[in-house]
Backbone as JSON Lines, residues from 0, in Angstrom:
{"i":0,"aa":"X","n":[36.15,-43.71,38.7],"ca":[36.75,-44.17,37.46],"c":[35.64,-44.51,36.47]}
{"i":1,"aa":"X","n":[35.66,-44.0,35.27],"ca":[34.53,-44.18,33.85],"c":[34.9,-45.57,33.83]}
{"i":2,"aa":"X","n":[32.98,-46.35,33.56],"ca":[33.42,-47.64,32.95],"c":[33.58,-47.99,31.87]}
{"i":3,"aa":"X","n":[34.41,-47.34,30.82],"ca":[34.09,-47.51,29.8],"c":[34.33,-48.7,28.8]}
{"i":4,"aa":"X","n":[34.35,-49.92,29.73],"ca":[34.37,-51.05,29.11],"c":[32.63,-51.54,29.47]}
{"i":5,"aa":"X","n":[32.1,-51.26,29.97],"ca":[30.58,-51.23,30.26],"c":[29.77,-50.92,28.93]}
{"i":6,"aa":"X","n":[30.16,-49.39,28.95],"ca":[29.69,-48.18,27.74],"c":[29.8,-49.36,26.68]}
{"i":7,"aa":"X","n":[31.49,-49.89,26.25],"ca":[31.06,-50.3,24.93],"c":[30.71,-51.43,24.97]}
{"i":8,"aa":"X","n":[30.61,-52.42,26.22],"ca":[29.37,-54.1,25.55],"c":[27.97,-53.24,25.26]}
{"i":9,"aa":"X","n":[27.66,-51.97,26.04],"ca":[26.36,-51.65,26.11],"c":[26.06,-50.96,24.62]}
{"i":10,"aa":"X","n":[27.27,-50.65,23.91],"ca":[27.24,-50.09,22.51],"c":[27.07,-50.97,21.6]}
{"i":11,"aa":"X","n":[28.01,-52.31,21.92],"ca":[28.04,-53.89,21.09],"c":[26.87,-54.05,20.84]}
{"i":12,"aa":"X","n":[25.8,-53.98,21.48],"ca":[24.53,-54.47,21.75],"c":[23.85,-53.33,20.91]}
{"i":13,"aa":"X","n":[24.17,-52.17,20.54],"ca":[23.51,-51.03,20.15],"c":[22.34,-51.05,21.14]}
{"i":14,"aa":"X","n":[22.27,-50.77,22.34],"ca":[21.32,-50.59,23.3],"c":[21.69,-49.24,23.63]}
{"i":15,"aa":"X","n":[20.72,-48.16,24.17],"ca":[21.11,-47.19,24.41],"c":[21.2,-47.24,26.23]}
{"i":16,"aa":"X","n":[21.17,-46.32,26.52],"ca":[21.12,-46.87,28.55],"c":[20.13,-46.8,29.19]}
{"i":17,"aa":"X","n":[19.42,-46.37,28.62],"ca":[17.55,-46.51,28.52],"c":[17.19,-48.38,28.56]}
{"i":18,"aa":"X","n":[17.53,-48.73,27.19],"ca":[17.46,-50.41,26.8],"c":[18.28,-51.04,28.24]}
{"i":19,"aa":"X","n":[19.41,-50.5,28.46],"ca":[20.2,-51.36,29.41],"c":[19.59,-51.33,30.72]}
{"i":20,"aa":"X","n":[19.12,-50.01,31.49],"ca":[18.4,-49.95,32.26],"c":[16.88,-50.63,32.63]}
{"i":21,"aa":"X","n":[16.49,-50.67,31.45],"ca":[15.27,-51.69,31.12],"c":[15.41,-53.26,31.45]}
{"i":22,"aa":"X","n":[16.19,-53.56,31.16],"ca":[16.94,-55.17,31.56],"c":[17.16,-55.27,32.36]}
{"i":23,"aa":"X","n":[17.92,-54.44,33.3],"ca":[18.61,-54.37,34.43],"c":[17.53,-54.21,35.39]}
{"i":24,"aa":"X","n":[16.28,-53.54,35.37],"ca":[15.23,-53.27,36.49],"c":[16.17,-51.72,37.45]}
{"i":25,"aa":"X","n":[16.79,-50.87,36.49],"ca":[17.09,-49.72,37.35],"c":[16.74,-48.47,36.12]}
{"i":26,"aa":"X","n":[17.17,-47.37,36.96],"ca":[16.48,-45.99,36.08],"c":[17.91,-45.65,35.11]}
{"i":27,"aa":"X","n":[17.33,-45.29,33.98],"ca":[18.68,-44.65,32.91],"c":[19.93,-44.31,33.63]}
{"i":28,"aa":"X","n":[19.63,-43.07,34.14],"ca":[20.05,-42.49,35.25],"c":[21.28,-43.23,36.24]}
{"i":29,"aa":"X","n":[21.26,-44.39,36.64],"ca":[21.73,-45.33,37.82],"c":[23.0,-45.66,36.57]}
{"i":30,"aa":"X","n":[22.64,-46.48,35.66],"ca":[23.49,-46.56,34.33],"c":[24.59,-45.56,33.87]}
{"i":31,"aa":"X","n":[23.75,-44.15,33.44],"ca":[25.15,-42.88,33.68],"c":[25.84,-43.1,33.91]}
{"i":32,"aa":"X","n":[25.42,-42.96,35.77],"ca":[26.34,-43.02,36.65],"c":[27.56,-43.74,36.66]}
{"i":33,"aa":"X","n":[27.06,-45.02,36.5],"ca":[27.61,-45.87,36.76],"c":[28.95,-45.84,35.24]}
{"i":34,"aa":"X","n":[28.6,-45.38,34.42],"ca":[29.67,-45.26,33.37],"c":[30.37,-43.94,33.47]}
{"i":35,"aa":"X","n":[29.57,-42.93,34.27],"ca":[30.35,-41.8,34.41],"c":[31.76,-41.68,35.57]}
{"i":36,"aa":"X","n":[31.36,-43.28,36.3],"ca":[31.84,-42.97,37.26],"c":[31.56,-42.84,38.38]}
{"i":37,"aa":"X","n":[30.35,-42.39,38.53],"ca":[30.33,-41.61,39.92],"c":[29.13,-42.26,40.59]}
{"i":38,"aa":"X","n":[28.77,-43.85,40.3],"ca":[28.41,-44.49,41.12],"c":[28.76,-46.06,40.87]}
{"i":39,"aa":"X","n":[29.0,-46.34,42.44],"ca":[29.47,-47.93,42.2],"c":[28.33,-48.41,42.72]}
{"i":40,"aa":"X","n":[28.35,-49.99,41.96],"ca":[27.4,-50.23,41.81],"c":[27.39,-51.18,42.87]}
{"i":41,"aa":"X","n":[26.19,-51.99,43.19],"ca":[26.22,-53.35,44.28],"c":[26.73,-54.42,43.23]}
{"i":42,"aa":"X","n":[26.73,-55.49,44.12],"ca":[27.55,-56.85,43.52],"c":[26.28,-57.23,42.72]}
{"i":43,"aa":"X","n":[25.27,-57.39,43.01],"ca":[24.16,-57.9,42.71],"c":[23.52,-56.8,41.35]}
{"i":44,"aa":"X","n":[24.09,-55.76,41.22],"ca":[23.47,-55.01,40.28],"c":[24.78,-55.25,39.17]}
{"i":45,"aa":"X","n":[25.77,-55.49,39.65],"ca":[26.81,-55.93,38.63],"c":[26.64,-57.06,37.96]}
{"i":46,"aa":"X","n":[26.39,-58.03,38.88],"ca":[25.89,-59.44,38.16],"c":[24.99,-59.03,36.89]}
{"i":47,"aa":"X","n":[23.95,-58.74,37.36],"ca":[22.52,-58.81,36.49],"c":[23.16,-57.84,35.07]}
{"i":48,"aa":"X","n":[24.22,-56.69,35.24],"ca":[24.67,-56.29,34.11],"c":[25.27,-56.87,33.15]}
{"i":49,"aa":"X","n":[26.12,-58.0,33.79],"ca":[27.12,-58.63,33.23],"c":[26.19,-60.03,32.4]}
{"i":50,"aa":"X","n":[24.8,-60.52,33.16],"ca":[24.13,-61.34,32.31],"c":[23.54,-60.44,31.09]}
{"i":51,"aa":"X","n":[22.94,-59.57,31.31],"ca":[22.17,-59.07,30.29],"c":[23.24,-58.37,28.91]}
{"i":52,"aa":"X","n":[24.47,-58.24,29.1],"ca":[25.86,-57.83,28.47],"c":[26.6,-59.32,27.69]}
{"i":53,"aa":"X","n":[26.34,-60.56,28.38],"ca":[26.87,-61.56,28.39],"c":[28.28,-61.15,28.48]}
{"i":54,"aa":"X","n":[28.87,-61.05,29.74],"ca":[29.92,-60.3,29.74],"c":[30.58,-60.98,31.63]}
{"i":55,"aa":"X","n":[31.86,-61.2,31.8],"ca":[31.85,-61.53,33.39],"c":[32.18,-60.58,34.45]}
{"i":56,"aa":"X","n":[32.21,-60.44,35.37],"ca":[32.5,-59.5,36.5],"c":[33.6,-58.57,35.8]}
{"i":57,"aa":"X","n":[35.01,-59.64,35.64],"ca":[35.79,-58.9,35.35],"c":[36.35,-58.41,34.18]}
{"i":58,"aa":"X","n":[34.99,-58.85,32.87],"ca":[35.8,-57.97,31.48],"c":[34.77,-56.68,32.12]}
{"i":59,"aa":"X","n":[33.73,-56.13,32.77],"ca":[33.59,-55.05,33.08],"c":[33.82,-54.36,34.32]}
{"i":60,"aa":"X","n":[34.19,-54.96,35.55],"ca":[33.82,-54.19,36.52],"c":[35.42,-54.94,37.48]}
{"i":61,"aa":"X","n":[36.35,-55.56,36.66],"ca":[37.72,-55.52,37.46],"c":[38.56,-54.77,37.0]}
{"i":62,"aa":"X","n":[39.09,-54.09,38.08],"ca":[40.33,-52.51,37.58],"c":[40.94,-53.11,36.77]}
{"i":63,"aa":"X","n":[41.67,-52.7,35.86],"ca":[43.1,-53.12,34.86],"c":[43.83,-52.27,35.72]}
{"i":64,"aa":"X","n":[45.0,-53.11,35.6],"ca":[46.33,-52.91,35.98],"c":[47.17,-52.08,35.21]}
């Protein structure tokens, strides 16, 4: 599933996924993924997104109903 509530705090910020990856201590790449979908992430790599986003677990990374 696309995160695309990820994509746009990471747009809010005008950061590209380069910038977000930079914060985060992972490669562009891991970021994609992770908005493309096609990688979930650890709890611990979610956290550190959600500080650097100022954002909580679940405005990005809990399913909607």
């Amino acid at each position: 599933m696309k995160n695309l509530r990820m994509k746009a705090a990471r747009a809010g910020k005008d950061w590209s996924q380069q910038e977000l990856a930079n914060q985060v201590g992972v490669s562009r790449q891991t970021i994609s993924a992770i908005e493309k979908g096609n990688y979930n992430p650890s709890v611990d790599l979610c956290i550190r997104i959600c500080q650097v986003l100022g954002k909580s677990l679940d405005d990005l990374f809990w399913p909607e109903n």
